[in-house]
N, C-alpha and C positions, 0 to 999 in steps of 0.2 A: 877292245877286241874288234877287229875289222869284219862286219858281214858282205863283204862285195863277194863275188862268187870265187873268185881267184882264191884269195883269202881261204876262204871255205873249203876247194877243192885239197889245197896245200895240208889241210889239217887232216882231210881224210886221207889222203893219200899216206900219210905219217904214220895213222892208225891202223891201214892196210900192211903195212912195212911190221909194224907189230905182230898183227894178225896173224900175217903170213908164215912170220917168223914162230911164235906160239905153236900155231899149225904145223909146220912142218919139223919142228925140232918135237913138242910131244910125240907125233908118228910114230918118231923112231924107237919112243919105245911104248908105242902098242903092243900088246899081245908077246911081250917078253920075259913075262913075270918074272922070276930073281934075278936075273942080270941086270933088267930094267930098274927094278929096287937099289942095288947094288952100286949101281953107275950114278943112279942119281941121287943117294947117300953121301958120294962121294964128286957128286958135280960135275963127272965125267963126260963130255958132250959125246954122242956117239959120231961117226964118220960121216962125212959129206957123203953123197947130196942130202938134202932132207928135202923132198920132195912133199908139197902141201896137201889137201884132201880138198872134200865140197865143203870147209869152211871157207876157206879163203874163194875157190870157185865162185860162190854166191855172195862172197863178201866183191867182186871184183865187180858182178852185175849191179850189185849197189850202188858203187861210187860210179860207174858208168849212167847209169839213171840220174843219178844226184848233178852233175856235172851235164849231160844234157836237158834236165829238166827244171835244176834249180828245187826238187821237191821231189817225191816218189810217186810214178805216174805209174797205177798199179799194173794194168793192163802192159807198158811197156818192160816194167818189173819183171810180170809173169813170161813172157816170151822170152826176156834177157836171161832168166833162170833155164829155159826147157832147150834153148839153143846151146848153151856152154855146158847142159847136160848130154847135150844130145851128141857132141863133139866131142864129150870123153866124160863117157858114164861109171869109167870104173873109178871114181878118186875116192870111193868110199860114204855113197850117197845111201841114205837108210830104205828098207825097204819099201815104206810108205813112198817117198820122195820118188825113188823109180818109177813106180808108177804115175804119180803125179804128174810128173813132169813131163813121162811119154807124152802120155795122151796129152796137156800142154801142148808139147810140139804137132801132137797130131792133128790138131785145132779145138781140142775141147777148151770151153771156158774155165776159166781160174774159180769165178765166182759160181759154177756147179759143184767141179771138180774136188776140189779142198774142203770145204763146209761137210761134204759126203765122208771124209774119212771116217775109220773108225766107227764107223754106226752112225753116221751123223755127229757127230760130236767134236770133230775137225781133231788134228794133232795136234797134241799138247807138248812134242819133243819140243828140245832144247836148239832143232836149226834156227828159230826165227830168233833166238839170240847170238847162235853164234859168229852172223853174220852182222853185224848192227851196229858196230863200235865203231867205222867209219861214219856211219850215218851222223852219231855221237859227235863226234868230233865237228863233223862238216857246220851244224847247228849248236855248234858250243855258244855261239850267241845270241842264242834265243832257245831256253832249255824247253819250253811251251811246246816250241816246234818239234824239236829233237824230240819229243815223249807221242806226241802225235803223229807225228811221219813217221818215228820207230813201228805205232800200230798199225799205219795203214800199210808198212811194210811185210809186216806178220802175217796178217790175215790173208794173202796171196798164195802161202801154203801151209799155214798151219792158223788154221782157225778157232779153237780154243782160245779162252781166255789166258788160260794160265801162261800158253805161250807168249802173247801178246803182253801180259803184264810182267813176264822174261826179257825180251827183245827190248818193252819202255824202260827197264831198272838197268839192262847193261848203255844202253844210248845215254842216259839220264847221267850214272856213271863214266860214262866218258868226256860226256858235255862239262861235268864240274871238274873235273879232272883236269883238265883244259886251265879253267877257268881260275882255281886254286895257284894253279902253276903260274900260269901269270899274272894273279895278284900276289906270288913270294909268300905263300903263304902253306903252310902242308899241317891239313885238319887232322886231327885225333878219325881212329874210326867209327865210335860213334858220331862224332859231328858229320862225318862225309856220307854216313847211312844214314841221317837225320834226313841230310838236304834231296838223300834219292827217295823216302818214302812217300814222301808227299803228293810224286808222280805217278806211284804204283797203283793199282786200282784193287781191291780188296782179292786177296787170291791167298791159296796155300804158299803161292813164289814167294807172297809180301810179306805172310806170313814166317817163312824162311828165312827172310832178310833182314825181318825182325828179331827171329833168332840170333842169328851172326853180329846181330848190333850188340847182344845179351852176352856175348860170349865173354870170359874173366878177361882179362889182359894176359894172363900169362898161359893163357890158352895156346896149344901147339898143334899141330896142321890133325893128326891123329884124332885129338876131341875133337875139332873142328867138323871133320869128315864123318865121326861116331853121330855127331847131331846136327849134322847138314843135308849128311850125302856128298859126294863126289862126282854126279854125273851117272853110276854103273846103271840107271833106270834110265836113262836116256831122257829127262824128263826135265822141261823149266824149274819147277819146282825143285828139283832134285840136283841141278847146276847150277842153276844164277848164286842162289844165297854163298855157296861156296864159293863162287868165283868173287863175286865181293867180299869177302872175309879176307880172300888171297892178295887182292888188288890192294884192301887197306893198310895189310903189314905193310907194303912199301911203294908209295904213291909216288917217291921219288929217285926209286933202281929199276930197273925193269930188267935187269938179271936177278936181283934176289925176289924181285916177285914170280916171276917166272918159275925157279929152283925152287920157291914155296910152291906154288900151284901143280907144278907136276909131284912133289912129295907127297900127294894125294892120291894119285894113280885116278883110280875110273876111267872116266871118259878123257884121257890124260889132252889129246891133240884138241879137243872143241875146250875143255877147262882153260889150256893156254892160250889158246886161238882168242879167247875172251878176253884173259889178264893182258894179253899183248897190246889187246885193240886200243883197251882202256888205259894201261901206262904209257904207251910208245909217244902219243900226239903231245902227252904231259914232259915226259924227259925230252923230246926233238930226235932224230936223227942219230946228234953226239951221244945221247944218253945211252943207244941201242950197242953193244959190241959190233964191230966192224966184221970180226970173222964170223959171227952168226949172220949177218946179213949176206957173205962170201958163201957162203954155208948154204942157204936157203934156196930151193931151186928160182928160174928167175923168173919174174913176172912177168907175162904178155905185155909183146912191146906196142898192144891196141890202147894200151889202158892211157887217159888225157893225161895230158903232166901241165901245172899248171906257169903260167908266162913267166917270164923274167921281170 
């Protein structure tokens, strides 16, 4: 596996195309309750456009940071968040993060600002993973790194650990995902949740993950969700484990992973936005359907593309 930065950017960028995709096709069925169910019972895509949310948003500041800095420069991190918040705040950014991020732009510090959440006790949601599966990718060569640049990713707006050991399990997860794929090899779920514990750092999330390792084999997305969660608490803990459980049924379709993960409902757009990030760099480009990616509204044309 090539670490040059090229190399690198190519992988995130692959991961983003997922992300985005995840992101913007779950959207569509936010807040739709039975038809929502109904359609994707039946694998129904809903109508173009599918227009993304502040996953993909801050998945985009990401790979921008990663791509000029070769690492996550946190300071440039936090600015790149509050400016493409600040340019269009309505993509569906959580309440805490509005605020955040204003004042951000306004020139507060990250390293006040975020830590203060919550009582001091920093957020513990589910953004500081659902953006991070490029990161995953970019450092698929060095999973060490991927797990440590996912936290100093985290800690910029959601300071809790829990989050942070969220953000390291989906990076960590996309890193070996990567890594599987081109060694031709496609692990059991336990084996692929083996190789992500080891990075997590003691938390309710790891503890979660560890659940999803326990689950039966013939376990269906319903128990899965009964003793996971789904994302509805907006919460690391209550996302990540789920979204790895989703991502393992199918390490090598990133349509039937997808069609799993939203059969979950919750927090349907950040669940996919996750499973996308982590499958997409593992199948390539060919793997992703063609009309989903026609489908997906289109990415700023600022974002680096890496050389020929």
């Amino acid at each position: 596996m090539h670490n040059d930065r090229n190399s690198r950017l190519a992988r995130a960028l692959v991961s983003l195309e997922g992300l985005s995709i995840g992101d913007g096709l779950g959207e569509r069925f936010f807040f739709r309750g039975t038809q929502a169910h109904v359609m994707i019972a039946r694998r129904e895509l809903p109508p173009r456009r599918w227009d993304y949310t502040d996953d993909t948003r801050m998945a985009l500041s990401i790979v921008a940071i990663l791509h000029e800095y070769d690492a996550i420069d946190q300071d440039a991190l936090a600015l790149h968040f509050a400016k493409l918040y600040a340019e269009e705040p309505r993509r569906g950014y959580g309440p805490a993060m509005h605020g955040l991020l204003a004042d951000i732009h306004l020139g507060e510090s990250w390293r006040d600002a975020a830590p203060a959440l919550f009582g001091g006790k920093g957020s513990f949601g589910n953004g500081a993973a659902m953006r991070i599966a490029p990161l995953g990718a970019y450092f698929a060569d060095d999973v060490e790194r991927a797990a440590s640049e996912a936290e100093r990713s985290a800690v910029v707006t959601h300071a809790h650990p829990e989050a942070a050991a969220g953000a390291i399990a989906v990076a960590v997860a996309a890193a070996y995902a990567i890594r599987w794929s081109e060694a031709g090899t496609a692990p059991d779920r336990r084996s692929f949740i083996d190789a992500i514990l080891p990075h997590v750092p003691a938390s309710q999330t790891r503890d979660g993950i560890q659940a999803a390792r326990g689950l039966p084999e013939d376990a269906g997305v319903d128990e899965a969700v009964a003793r996971l969660g789904n994302g509805s608490q907006i919460s690391a803990q209550d996302t990540v484990p789920f979204v790895l459980w989703c991502a393992t049924q199918h390490l090598d379709d990133f349509e039937a992973a997808i069609w799993t993960t939203l059969a979950g409902e919750g927090d349907i757009d950040t669940n996919a936005a996750m499973v996308g990030g982590i499958i997409a760099p593992a199948v390539g480009l060919e793997g992703i359907p063609s009309a989903w990616r026609d489908a997906r509204e289109s990415l700023p044309d600022w974002l680096p593309k890496p050389s020929a």
